[in-house]
BAFI-3210 file (N, C-alpha, C; in Angstrom, 3 decimals, decimal comma, padded with zeros to 6 digits):
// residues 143
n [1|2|3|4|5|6|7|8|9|10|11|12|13|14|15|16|17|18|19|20|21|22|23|24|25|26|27|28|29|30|31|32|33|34|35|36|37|38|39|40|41|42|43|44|45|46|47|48|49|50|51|52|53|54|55|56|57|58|59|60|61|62|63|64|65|66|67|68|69|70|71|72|73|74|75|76|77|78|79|80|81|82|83|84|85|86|87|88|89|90|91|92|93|94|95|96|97|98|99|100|101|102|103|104|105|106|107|108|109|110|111|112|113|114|115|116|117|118|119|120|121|122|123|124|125|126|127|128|129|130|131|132|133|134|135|136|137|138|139|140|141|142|143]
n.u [167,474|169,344|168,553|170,738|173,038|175,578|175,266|175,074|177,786|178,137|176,276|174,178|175,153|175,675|172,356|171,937|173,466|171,784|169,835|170,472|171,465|169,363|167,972|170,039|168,977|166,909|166,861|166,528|166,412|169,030|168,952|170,649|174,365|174,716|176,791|176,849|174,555|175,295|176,935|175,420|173,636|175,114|176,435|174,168|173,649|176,039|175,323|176,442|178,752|180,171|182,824|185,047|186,911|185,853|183,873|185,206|185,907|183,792|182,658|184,925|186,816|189,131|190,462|191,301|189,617|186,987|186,730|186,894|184,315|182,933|183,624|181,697|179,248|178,815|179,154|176,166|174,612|173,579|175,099|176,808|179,929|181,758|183,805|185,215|183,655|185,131|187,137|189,643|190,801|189,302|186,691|183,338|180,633|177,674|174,081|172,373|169,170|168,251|169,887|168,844|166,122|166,782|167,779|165,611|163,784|165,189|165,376|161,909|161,347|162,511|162,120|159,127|159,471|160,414|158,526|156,274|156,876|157,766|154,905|153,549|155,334|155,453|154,146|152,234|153,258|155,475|156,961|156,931|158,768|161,023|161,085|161,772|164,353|166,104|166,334|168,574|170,180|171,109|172,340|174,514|176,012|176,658|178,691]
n.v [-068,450|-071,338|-073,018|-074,528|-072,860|-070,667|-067,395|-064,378|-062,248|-059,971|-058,602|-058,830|-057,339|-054,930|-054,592|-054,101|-052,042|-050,065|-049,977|-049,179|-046,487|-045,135|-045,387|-043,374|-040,865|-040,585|-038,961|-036,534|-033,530|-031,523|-031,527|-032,434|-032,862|-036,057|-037,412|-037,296|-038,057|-040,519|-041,245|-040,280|-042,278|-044,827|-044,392|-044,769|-047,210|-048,443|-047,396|-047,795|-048,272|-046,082|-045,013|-042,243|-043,923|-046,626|-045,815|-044,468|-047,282|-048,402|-047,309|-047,368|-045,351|-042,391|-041,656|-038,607|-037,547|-038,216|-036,863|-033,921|-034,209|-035,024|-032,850|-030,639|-031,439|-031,840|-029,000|-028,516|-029,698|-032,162|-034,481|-035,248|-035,459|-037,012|-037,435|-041,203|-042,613|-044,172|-044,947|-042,106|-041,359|-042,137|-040,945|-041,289|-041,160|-039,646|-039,352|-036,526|-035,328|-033,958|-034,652|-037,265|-036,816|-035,991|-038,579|-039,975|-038,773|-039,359|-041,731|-042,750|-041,404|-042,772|-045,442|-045,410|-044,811|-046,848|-048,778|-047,995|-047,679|-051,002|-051,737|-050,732|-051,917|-054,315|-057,395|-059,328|-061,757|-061,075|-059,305|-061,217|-062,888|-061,447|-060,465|-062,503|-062,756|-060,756|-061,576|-063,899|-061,811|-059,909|-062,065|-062,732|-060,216|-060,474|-062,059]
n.w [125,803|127,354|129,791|130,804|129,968|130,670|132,299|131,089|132,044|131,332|130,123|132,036|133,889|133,015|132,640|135,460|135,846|134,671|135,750|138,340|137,558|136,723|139,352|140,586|139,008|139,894|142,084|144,928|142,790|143,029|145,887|147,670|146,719|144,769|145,870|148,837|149,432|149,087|150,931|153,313|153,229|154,000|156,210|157,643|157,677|158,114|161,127|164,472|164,161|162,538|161,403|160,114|158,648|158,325|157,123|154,516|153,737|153,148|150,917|149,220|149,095|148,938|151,817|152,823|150,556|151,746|153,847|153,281|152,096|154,565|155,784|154,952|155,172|157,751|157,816|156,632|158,700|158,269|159,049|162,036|164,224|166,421|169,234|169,932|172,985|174,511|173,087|172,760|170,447|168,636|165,698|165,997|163,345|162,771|161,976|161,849|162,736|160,704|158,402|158,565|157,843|155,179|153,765|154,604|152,975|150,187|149,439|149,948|148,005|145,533|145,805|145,565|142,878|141,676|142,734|141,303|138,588|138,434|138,738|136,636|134,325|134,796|134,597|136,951|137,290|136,101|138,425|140,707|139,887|139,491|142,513|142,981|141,638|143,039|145,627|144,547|143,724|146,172|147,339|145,529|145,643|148,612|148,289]
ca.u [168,647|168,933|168,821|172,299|174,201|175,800|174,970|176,338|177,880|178,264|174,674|173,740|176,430|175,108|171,388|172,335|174,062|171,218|168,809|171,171|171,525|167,487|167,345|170,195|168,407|165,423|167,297|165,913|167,062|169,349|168,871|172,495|175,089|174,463|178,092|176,733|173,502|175,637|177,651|174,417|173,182|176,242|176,284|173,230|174,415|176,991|174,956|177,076|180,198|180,296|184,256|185,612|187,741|184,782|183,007|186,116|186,382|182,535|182,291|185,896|186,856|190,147|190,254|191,063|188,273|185,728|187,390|186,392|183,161|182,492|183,387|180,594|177,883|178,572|178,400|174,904|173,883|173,257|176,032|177,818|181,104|182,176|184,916|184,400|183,468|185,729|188,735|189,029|191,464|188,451|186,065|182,103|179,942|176,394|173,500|171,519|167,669|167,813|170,417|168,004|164,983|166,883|168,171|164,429|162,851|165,161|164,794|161,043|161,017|163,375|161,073|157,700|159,443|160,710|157,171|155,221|157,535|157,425|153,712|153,891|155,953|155,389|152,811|151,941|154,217|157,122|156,570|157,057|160,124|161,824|161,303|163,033|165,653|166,328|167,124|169,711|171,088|171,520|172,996|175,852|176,291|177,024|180,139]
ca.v [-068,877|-072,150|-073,063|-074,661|-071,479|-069,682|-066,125|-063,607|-061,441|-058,498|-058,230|-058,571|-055,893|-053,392|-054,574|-053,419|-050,728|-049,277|-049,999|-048,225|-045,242|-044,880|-044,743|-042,381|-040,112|-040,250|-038,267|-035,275|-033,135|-029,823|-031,014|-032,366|-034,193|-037,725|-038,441|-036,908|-038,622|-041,957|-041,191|-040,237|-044,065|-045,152|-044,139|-045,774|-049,107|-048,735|-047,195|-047,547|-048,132|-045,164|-044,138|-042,236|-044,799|-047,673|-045,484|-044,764|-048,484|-048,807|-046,309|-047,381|-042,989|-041,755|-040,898|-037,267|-036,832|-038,474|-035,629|-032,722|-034,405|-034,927|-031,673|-029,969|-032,426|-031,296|-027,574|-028,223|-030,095|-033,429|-035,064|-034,943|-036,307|-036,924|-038,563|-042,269|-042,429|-045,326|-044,531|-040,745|-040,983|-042,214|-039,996|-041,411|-040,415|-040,270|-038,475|-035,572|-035,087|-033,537|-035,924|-038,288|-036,992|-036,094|-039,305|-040,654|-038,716|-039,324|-043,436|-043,007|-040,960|-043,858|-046,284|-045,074|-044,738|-048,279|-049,085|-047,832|-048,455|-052,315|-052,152|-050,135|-052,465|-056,076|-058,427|-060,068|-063,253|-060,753|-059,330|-062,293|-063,466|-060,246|-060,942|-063,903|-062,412|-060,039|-062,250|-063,783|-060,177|-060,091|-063,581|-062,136|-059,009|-060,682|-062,743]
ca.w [126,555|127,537|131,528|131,168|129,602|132,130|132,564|130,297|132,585|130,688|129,593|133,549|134,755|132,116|132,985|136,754|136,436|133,636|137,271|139,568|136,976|136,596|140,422|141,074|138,660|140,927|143,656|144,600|141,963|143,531|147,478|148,325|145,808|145,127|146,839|150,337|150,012|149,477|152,475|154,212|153,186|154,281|158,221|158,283|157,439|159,325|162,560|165,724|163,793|161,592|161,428|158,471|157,932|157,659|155,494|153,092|153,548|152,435|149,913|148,730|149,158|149,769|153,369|152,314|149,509|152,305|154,852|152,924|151,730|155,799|156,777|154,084|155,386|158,804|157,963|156,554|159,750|158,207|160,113|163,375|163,873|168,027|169,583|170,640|174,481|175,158|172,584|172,684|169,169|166,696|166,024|165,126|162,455|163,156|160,954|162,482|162,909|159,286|157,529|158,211|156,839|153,808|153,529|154,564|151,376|148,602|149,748|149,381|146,445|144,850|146,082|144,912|141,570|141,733|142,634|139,877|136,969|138,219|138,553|135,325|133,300|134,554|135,171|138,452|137,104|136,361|139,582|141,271|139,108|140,038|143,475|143,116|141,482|144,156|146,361|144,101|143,659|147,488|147,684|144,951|146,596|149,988|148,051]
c.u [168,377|169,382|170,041|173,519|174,345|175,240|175,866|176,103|177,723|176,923|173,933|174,677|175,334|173,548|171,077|172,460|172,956|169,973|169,464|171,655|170,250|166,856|168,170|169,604|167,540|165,384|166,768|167,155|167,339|169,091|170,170|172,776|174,943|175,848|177,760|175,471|174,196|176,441|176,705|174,112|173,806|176,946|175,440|173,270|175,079|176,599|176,211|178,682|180,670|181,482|184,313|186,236|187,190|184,100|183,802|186,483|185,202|182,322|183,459|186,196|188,288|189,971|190,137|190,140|187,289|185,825|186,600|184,794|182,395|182,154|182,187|178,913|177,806|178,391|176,882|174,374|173,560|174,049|176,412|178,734|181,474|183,134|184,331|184,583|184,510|187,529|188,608|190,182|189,866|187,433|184,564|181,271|178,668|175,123|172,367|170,130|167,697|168,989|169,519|167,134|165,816|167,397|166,953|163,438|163,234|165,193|163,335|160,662|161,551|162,234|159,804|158,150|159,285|159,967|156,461|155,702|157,395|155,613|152,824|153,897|155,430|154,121|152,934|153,638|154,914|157,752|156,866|158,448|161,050|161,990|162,243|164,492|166,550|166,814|168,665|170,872|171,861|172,548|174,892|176,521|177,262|178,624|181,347]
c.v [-070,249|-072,540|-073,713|-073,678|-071,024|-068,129|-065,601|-062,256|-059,957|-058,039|-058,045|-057,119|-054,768|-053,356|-053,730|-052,324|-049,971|-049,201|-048,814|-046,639|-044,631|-044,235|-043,775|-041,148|-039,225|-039,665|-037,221|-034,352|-031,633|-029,710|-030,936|-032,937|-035,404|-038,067|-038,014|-038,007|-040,380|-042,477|-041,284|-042,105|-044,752|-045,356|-044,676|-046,879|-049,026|-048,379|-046,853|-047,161|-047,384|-044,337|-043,228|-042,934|-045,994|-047,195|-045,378|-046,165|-048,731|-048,442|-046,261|-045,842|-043,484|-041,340|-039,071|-036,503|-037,115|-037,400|-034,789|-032,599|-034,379|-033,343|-030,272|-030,964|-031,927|-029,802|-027,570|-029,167|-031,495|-034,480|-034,715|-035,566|-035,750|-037,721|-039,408|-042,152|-043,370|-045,233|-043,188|-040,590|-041,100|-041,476|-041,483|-040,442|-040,676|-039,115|-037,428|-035,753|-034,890|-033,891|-036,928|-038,117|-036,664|-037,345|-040,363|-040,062|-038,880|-041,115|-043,628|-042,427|-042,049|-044,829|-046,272|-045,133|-046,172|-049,136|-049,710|-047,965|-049,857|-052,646|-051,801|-051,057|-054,096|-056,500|-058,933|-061,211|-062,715|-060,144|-060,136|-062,486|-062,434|-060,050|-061,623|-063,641|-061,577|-060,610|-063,154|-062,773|-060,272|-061,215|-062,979|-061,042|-059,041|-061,576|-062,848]
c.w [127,164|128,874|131,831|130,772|130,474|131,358|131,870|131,181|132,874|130,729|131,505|134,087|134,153|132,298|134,798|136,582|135,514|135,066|137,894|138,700|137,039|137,969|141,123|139,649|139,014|142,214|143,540|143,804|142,494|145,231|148,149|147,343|146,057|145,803|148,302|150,459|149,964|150,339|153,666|154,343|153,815|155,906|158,260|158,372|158,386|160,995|163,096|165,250|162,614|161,830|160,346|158,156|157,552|156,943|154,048|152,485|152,601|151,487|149,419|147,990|149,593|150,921|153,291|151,322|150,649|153,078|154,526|152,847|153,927|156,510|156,148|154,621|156,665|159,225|157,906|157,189|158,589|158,727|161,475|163,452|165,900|168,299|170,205|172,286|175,354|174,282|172,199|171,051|167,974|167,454|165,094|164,457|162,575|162,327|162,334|162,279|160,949|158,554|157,780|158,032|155,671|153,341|153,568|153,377|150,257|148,699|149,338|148,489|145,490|144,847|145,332|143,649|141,464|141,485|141,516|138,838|137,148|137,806|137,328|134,468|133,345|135,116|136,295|138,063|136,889|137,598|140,309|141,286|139,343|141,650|144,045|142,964|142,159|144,999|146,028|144,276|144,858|147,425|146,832|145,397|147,954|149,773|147,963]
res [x|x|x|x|x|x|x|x|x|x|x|x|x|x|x|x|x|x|x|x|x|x|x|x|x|x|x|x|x|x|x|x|x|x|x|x|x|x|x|x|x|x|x|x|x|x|x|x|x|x|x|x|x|x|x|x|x|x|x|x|x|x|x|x|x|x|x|x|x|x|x|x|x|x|x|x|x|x|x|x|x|x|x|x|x|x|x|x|x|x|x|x|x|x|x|x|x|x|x|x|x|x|x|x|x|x|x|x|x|x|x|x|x|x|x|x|x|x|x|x|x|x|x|x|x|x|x|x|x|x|x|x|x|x|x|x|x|x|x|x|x|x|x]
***
């Protein structure tokens, strides 16, 4: 490829998304559905300002599919959901003691894979160059 061709998009998209398939694979397999654990992810980002309606915003959800999905996360204690202290209409979403370790082991199970397939597959110098490109990633991400 030559450093003035632009980027073939396609071939990057499908290089991504063949990443982000590999590592939701690497979820624990049979603890919660990958759509709770990406809700779980999801309150954490968001912390303080965890509505249902900024998460359906984040996790582009129907308000009513995130609903149901909320109110099954909060039977099995990995959520809480309270009214705000200052506007008593919205309610916050905030993760429990044990939504956040399950949300803190299938992160470093992901991770460790992540790891060892790079240290696996590439050399120090791709290593590096993947680094780099990471931060790109980010940079597009944020656009």
């Amino acid at each position: 490829m030559k450093h003035d061709a632009p980027v073939d998009a396609t071939h990057l998209r499908n290089q991504i998304m063949s990443v982000v398939r590999r590592l939701r694979s690497e979820t624990q397999s049979g603890s919660i559905p990958l759509a709770q654990l990406t809700v779980l992810g999801a309150i954490d980002r968001l912390a303080d300002q965890a509505t249902p309606s900024a998460l359906a915003a984040a996790e582009r959800v129907r308000s009513s599919n995130l609903a149901s999905l909320l109110r099954s996360m909060e039977e099995s204690d990995l959520i809480r959901r309270v009214a705000d202290t200052e506007d008593r209409r919205k309610i916050r979403v905030s993760l429990t003691r044990h939504g956040r370790a399950v949300l803190h082991q299938d992160r470093v199970r992901r991770d460790q894979w992540l790891a060892a397939t790079i240290q696996a597959c590439l050399t120090r110098a791709e290593q590096q160059l993947l680094a780099e490109a990471g931060a790109l990633l980010d940079r597009i991400a944020r656009a």
